[in-house]
C-alpha positions as CSV (number, residue, x, y, z in Angstrom):
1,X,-17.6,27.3,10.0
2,X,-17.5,24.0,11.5
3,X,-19.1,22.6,8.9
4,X,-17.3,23.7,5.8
5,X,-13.6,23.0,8.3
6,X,-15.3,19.3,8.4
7,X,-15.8,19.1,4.8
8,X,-12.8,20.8,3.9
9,X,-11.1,18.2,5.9
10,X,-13.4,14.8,4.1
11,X,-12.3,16.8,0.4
12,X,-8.2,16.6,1.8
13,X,-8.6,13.1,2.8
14,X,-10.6,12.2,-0.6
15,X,-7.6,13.7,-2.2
16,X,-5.2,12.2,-0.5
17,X,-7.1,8.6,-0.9
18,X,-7.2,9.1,-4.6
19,X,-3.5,10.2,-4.9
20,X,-2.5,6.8,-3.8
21,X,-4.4,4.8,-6.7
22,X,-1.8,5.3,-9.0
23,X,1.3,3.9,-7.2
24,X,-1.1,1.1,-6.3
25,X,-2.5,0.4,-9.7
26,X,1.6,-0.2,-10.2
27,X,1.8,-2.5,-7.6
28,X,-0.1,-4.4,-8.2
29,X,0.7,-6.4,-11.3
30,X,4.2,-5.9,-10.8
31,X,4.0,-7.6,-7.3
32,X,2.0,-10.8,-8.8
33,X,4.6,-11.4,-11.2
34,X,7.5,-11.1,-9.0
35,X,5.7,-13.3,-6.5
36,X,5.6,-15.9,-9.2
37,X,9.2,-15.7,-10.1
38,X,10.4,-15.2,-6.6
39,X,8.5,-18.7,-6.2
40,X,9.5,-20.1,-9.0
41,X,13.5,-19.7,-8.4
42,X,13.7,-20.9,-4.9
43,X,15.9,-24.1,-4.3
44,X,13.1,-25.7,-2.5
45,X,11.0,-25.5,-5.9
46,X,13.9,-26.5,-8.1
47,X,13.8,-29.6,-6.0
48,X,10.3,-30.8,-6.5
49,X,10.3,-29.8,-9.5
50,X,13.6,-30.4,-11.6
51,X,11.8,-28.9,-15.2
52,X,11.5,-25.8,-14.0
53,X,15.4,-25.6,-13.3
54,X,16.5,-25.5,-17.2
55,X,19.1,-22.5,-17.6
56,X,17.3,-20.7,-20.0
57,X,14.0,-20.6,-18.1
58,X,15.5,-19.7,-14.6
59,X,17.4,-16.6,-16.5
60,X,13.8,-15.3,-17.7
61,X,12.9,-16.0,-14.3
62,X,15.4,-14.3,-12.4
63,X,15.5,-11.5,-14.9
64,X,11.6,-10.9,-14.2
65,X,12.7,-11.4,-10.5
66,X,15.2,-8.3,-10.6
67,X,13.3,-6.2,-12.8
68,X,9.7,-6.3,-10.9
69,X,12.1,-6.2,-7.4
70,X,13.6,-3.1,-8.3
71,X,10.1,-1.7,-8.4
72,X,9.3,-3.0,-5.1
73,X,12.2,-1.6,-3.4
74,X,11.2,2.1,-4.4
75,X,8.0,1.8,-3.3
76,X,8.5,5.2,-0.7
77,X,9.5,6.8,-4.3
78,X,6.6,6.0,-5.9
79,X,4.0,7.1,-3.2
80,X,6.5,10.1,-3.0
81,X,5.7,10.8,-6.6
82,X,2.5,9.7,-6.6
83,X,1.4,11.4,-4.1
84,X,2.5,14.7,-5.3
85,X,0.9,14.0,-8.6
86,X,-2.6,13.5,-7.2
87,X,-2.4,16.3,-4.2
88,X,-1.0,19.1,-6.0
89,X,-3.4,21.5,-7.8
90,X,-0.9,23.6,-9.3
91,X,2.1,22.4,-11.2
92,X,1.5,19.1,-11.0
93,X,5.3,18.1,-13.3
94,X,7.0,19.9,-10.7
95,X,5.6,18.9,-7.5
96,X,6.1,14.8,-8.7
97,X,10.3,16.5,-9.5
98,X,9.8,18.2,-5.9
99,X,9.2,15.0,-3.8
100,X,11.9,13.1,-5.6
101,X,14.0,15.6,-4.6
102,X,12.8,16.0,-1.1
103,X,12.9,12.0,-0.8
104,X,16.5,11.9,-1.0
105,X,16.9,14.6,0.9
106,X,14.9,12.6,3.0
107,X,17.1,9.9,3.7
108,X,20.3,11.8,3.3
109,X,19.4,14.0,6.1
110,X,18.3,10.6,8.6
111,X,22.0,9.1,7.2
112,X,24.0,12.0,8.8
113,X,21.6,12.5,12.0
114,X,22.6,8.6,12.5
115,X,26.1,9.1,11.6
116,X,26.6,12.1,14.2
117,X,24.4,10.5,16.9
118,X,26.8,7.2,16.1
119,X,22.9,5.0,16.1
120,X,24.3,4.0,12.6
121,X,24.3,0.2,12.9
122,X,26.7,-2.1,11.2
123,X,25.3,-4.0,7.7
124,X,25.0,-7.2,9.7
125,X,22.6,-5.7,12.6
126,X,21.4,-2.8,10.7
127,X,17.8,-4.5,10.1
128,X,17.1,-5.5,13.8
129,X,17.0,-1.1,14.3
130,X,14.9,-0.6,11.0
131,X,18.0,0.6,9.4
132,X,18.3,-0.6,5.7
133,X,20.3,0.6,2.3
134,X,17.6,3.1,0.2
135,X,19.2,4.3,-2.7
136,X,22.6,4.1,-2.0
137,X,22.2,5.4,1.4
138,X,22.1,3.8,4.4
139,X,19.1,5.4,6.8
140,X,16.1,4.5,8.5
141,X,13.4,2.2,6.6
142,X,10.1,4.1,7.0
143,X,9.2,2.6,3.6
144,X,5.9,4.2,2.6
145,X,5.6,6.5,5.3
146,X,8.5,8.5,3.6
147,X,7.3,8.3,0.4
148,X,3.9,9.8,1.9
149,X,5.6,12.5,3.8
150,X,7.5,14.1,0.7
151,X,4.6,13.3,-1.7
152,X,2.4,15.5,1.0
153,X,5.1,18.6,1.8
154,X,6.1,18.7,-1.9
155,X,2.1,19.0,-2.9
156,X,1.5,21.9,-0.4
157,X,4.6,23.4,-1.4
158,X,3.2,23.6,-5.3
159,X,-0.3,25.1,-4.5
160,X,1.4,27.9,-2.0
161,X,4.6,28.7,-4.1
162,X,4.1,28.0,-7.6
163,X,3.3,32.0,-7.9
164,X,6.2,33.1,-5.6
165,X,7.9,36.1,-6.5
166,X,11.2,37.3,-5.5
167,X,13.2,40.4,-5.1
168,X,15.4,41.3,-8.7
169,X,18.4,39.9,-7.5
170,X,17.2,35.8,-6.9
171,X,14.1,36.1,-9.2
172,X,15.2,33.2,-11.3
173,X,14.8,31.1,-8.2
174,X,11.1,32.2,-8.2
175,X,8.0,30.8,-9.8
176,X,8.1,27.1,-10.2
177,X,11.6,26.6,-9.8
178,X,10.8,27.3,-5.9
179,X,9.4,24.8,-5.6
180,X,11.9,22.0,-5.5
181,X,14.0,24.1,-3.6
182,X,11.5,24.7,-0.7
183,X,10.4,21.3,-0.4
184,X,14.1,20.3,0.2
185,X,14.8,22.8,2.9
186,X,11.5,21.6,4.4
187,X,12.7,17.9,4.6
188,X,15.9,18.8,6.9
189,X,14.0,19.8,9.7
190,X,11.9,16.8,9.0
191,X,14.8,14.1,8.4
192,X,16.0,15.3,11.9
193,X,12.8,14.8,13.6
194,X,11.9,11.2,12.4
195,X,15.2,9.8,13.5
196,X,13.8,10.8,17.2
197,X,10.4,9.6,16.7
198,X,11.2,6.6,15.5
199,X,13.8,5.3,17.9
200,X,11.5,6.2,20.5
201,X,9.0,3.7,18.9
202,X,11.4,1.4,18.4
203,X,12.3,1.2,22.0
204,X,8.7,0.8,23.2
205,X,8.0,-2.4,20.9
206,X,11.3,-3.9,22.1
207,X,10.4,-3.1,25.8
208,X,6.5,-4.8,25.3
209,X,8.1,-8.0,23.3
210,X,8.0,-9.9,26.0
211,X,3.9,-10.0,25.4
212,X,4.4,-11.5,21.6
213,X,5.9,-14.6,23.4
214,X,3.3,-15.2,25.5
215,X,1.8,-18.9,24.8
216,X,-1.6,-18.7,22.2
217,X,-2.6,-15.0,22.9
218,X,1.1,-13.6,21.8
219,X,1.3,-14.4,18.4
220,X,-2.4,-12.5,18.1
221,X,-1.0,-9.7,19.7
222,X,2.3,-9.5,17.6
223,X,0.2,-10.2,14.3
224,X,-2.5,-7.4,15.1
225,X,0.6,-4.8,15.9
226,X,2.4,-6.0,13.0
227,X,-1.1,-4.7,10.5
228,X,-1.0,-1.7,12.6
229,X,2.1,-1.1,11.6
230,X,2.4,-1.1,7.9
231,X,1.5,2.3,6.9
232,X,4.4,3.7,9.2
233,X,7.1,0.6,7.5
234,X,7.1,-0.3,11.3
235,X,6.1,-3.8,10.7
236,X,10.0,-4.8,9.4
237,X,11.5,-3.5,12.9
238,X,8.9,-5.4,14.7
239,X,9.7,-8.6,12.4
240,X,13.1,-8.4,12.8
241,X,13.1,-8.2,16.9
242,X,11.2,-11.7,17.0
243,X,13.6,-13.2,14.1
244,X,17.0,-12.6,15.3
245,X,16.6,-11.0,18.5
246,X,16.5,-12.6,22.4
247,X,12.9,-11.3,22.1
248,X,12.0,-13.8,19.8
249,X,13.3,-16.2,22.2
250,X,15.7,-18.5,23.3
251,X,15.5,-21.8,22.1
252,X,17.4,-25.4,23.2
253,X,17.3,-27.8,20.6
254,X,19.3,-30.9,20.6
255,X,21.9,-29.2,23.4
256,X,22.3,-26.0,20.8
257,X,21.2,-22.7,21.8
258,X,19.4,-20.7,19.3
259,X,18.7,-16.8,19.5
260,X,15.1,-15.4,17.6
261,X,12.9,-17.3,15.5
262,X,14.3,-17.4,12.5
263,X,17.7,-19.5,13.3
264,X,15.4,-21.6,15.4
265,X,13.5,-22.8,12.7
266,X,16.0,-23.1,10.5
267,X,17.3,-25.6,11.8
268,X,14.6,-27.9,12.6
269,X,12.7,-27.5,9.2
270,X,15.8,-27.5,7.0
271,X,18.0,-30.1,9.7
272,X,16.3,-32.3,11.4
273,X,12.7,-32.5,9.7
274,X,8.8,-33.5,10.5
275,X,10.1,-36.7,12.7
276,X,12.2,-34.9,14.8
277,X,10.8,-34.4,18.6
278,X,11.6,-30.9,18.0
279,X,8.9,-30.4,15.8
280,X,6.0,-30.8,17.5
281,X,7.5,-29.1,20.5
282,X,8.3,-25.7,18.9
283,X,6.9,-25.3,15.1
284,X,3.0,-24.4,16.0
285,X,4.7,-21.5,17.9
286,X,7.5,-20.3,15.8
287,X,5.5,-20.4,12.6
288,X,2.9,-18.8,14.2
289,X,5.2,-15.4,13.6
290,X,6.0,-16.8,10.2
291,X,4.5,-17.3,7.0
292,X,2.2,-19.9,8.4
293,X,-0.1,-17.1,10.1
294,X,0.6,-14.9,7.2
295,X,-1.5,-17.5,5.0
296,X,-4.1,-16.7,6.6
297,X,-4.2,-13.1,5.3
298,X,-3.0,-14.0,2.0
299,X,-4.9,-16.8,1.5
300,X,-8.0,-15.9,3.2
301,X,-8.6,-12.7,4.2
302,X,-7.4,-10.6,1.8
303,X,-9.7,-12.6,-1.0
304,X,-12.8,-12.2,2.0
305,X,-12.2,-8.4,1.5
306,X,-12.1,-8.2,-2.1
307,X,-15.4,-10.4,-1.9
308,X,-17.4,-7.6,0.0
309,X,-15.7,-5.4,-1.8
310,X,-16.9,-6.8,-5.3
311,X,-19.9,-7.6,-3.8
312,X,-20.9,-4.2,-2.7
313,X,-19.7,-2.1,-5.9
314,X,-22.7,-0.9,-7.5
315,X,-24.1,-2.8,-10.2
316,X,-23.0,-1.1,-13.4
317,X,-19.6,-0.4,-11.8
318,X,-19.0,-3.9,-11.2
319,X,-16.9,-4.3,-14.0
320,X,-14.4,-1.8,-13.5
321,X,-14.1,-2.8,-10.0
322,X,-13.2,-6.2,-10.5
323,X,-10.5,-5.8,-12.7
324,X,-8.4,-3.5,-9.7
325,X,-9.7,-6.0,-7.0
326,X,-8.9,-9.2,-8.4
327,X,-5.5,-7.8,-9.3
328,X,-4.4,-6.8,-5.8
329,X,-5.8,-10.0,-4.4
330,X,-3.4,-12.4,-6.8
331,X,-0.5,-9.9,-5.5
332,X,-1.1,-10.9,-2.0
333,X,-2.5,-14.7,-3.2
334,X,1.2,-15.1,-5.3
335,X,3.2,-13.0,-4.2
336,X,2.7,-11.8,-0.3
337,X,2.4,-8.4,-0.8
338,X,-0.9,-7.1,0.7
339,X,-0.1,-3.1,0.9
340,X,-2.0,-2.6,-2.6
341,X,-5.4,-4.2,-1.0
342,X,-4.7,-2.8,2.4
343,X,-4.0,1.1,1.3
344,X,-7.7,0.7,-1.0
345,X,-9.2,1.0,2.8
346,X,-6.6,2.4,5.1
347,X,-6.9,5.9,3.9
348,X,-10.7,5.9,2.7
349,X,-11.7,4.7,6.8
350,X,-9.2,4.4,9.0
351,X,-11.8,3.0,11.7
352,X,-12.2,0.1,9.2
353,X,-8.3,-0.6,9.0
354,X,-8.1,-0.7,13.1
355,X,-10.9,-2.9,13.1
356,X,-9.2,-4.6,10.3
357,X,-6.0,-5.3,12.5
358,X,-7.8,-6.0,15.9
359,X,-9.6,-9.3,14.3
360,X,-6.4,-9.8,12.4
361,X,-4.9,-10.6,15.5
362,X,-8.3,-12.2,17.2
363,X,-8.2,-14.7,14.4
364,X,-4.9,-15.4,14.7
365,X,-5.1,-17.2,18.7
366,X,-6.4,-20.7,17.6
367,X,-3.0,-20.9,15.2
368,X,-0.8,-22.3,17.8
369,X,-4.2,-24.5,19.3
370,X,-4.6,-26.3,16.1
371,X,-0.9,-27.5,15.8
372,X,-0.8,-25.6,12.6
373,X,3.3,-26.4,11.4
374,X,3.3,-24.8,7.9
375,X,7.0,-22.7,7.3
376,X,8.5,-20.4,5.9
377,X,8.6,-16.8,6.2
378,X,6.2,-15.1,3.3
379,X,2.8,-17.1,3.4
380,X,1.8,-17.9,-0.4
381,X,0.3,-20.1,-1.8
382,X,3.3,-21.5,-3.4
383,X,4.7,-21.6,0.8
384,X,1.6,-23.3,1.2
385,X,2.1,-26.0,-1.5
386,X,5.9,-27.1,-0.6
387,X,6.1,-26.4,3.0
388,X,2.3,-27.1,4.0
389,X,1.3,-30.1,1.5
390,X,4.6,-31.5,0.7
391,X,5.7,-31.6,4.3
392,X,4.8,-34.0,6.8
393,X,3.2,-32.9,10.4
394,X,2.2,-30.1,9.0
395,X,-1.5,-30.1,9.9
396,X,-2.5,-28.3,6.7
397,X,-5.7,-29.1,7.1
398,X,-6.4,-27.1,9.8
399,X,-4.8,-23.9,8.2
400,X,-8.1,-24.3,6.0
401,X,-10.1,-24.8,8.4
402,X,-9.6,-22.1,10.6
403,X,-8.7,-20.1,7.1
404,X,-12.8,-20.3,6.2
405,X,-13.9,-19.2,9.6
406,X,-11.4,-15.8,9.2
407,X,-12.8,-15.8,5.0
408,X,-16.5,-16.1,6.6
409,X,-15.7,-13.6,9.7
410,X,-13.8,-10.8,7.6
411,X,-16.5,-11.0,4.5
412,X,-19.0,-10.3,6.3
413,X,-17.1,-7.2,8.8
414,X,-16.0,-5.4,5.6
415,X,-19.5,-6.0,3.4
416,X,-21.1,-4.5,6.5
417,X,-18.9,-2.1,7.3
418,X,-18.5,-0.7,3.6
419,X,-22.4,-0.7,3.4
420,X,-23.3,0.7,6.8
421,X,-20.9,3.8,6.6
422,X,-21.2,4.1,2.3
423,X,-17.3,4.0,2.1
424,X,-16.3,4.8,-1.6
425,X,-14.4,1.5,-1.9
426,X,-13.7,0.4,-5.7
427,X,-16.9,0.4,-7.3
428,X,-19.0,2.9,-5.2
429,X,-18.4,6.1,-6.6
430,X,-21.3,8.3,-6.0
431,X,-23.0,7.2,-9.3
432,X,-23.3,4.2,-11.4
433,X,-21.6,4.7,-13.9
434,X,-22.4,2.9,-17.8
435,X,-18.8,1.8,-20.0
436,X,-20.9,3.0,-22.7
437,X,-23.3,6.1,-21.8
438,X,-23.0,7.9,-25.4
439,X,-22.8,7.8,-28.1
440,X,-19.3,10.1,-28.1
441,X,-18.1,7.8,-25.8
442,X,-18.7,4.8,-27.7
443,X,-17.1,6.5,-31.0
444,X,-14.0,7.4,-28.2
445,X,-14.8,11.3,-29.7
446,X,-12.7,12.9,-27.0
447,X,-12.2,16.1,-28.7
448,X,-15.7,16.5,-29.2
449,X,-16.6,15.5,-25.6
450,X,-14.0,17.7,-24.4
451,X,-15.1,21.0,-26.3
452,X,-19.0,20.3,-24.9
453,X,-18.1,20.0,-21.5
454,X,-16.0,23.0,-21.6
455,X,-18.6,24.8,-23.1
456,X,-20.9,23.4,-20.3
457,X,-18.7,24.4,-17.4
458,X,-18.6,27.8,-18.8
459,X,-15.9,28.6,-20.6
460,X,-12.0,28.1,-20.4
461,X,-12.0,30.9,-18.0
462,X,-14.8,29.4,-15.5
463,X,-12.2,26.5,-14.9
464,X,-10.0,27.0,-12.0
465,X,-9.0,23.4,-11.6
466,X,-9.6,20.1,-13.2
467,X,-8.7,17.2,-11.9
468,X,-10.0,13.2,-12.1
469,X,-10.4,10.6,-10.1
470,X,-11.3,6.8,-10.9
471,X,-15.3,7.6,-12.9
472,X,-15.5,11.6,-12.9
473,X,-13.9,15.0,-13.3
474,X,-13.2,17.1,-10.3
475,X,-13.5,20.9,-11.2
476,X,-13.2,24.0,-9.1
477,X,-15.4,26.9,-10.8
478,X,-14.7,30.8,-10.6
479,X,-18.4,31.1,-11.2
480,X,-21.0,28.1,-10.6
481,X,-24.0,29.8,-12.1
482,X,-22.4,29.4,-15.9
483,X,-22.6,25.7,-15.8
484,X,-25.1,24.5,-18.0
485,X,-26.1,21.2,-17.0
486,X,-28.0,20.1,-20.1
487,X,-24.8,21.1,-22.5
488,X,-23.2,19.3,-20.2
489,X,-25.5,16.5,-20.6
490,X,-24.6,16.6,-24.6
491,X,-21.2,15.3,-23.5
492,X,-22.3,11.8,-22.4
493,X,-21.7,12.6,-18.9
494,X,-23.7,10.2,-16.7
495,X,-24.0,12.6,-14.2
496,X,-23.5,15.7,-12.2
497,X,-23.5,17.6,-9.1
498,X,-22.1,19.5,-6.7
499,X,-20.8,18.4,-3.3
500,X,-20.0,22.1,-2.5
501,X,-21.0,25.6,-4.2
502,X,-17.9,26.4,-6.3
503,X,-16.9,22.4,-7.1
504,X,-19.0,20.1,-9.3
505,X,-17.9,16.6,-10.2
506,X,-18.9,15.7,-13.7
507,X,-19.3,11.6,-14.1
508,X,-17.8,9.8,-17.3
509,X,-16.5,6.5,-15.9
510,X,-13.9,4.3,-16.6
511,X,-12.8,6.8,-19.5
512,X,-12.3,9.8,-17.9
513,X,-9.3,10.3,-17.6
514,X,-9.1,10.5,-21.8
515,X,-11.7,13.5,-21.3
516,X,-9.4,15.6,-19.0
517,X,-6.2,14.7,-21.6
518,X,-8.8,16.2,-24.0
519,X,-10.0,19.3,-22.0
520,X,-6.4,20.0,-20.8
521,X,-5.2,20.1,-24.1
522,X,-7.7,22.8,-24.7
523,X,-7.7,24.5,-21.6
């Protein structure tokens, strides 16, 4: 029993891992161009480089700019729906409907908990308590946590109610159409719980602050918290309490008192400049929380773990790794927004993601050491190029420096890591899979494909499930004895097996998700 309970457990996660590729595969592309474009319209650009400010070329820009944002500022809604999508075995359309619905139920529910518990901040303060406008409402920010969280309930929901039936009298409410209906009664108890749990968490990073602000070792500390953070959208409170909060500080500068971070350098990098006494006194530290440090992920680490992650793909997968790895590197490279890498890992080993933030922080400490006075706040190569290069006193040069020792140092944690515990990171699924294995595949014969491998797997009726994943079908059987592996075979399949007795998966590669169209349609 505690066996299959373990197993049973490694399948939900699997799931659950695999449900998030498709929000991600959105990501990121969308977040590499609006990284450009975000770069590309900032006034500090415009003034090192006057061609790029011609009207008609900053209104593409800034058109790109608001329709890639728009993306990025639903990202809970599309892990919500994605999540659903990839979780939910039965009534798959419904459950994605579901978690929309329970989302904004969601945030509704944390607006009014607020409202009555008067912990609804004003607009001007309302990011310093993780508060933030989500679709109109104003609630708590628990970015892709929330998404996650409907995604999940709306899922279970589907595979226990889609068959629910009800007395005469509310029968039309039964069925499918429960579905939607239970999720949302299921997110009020939830939207009055999170409220709770999360101004409890909130008070317990403002009460250890005081340790980000200790010389050299704090800014590791804050940095490593601030990764730990991300899946729970934590990381924004945490930022904000250093930026504009006494916890970030209290600095004197030129008889003026500044409050947080952020107004502190302000002034100094937009003011008074690289000559300033100032700047030598307080930038190492104060962009050490900034998007000087960041460059180090961005521009370092994040390219380290797609290495080892290229590097250990399989051979013949190679090429369909690289194409999702490179992508979600240049998001973070461009454009800052290292969530698409980050959730490849987080969910497949969670170990690897604490391990992840502890030398995330570790590598951080010789920041302030080094003198290291690159600004602003988002860390991309762009930041790098104005406010590192362009800028005097900035000591660039040892942000590369110390940048190759965290490239060398996380390369070689996540190529062994990956190897040593066989995590299924891009490019490892359980068999190498061949772009071309048949010659139905190479003819893109789907139909034909499709009625083999049904004919394989026993029939329409021996199918209890089909799902896919990135290289190969999923299927729950009624009867594992009918499979035929060598009709099977005839489909081009590159392999089979069974990682449990009523389950086989059934390998196809990068195409496989054109064979399950194909079967469905038959099915």
């Amino acid at each position: 029993m505690k066996n299959k309970n373990k197993s049973s457990w490694k399948d939900g996660i699997q799931v659950f891992g695999r449900s998030l590729l498709l929000p991600i595969a959105v990501l990121a592309p969308v977040g590499m161009i609006m990284g450009i474009c975000s770069a590309l319209s900032q006034p500090y650009m415009l003034e090192k480089f006057p061609l790029i400010g011609n009207e008609t070329l900053q209104l593409i820009i800034k058109s790109l700019q608001s329709i890639t944002s728009i993306v990025f500022n639903n990202i809970p809604l599309l892990f919500a729906m994605g999540v659903a999508q990839g979780v939910a075995k039965k009534e798959k359309g419904i459950a994605v409907f579901a978690s929309v619905a329970g989302y904004l139920t969601l945030n509704q529910v944390m607006n009014i908990f607020l409202t009555v518990t008067g912990n609804l901040a004003e607009p001007e303060t309302m990011a310093q308590v993780g508060q933030g406008m989500v679709l109109g409402i104003q609630t708590l920010k628990i970015e892709a946590m929330g998404g996650i969280i409907c995604g999940l309930v709306a899922a279970k929901v589907a595979n226990r109610f889609y068959n629910l039936e009800l007395p005469l009298a509310f029968a039309f409410f039964g069925g499918k159409k429960s579905i939607p209906i239970i999720t949302i009664a299921a997110m009020v108890p939830i939207g009055l719980v999170v409220p709770i749990i999360w101004e409890l968490l909130t008070r317990f990073l403002i009460s250890i602050s005081f340790i980000f602000m200790t010389p050299y070792i704090g800014s590791g500390i804050f940095y490593a918290l601030n990764r730990a953070l991300i899946p729970f959208g934590l990381h924004h409170v945490l930022s904000s309490i250093v930026r504009f909060t006494e916890a970030g500080g209290i600095y004197i500068i030129n008889g003026a008192e500044y409050i947080g971070i952020l107004p502190a350098i302000n002034e100094i990098l937009f003011n008074l400049g690289p000559s300033d006494p100032s700047w030598s006194q307080y930038m190492p530290k104060l962009t050490s929380y900034l998007g000087g440090a960041q460059m180090l992920t961005t521009l370092f680490r994040v390219p380290a773990i797609g290495l080892a992650m290229y590097k250990t793909a399989f051979t013949k997968n190679k090429k369909i790794a690289k194409g999702v790895i490179l992508t979600c590197v240049l998001t973070a490279f461009l454009g800052n927004v290292t969530e698409p890498l980050e959730f490849t890992f987080l969910f497949i080993s969670p170990a690897l993601f604490i391990v992840y933030c502890i030398i995330s922080g570790i590598m951080t400490i010789p920041y302030q050491l080094l003198n290291i006075s690159i600004g602003y706040i988002r860390g991309t190569i762009f930041d790098f190029g104005i406010f590192g290069l362009l800028y005097e006193n900035t000591h660039w040069i040892n942000l590369i420096l110390l940048g190759i020792v965290n490239f060398v140092v996380f390369y070689f944690v996540f190529k062994w890591f990956i190897l040593k515990f066989e995590l299924e990171t891009p490019g490892r699924e359980s068999f190498e899979v061949n772009e071309a294995s048949s010659v139905l595949i190479k003819e893109k014969n789907w139909d034909k494909i499709a009625d083999i491998a049904i004919e394989g797997l026993g029939g329409k009726e021996n199918i209890l499930s089909l799902e896919n994943c990135i290289s190969r079908l999923r299927i729950d059987l009624k009867n594992p004895k009918l499979v035929d592996e060598k009709e099977l075979k005839n489909s081009g399949c590159a392999g089979i097996f069974f990682p449990k007795e009523n389950h086989i998966h059934v390998v196809f590669g990068p195409h496989v998700e054109f064979v399950r169209l194909a079967m469905e349609d038959k099915i």
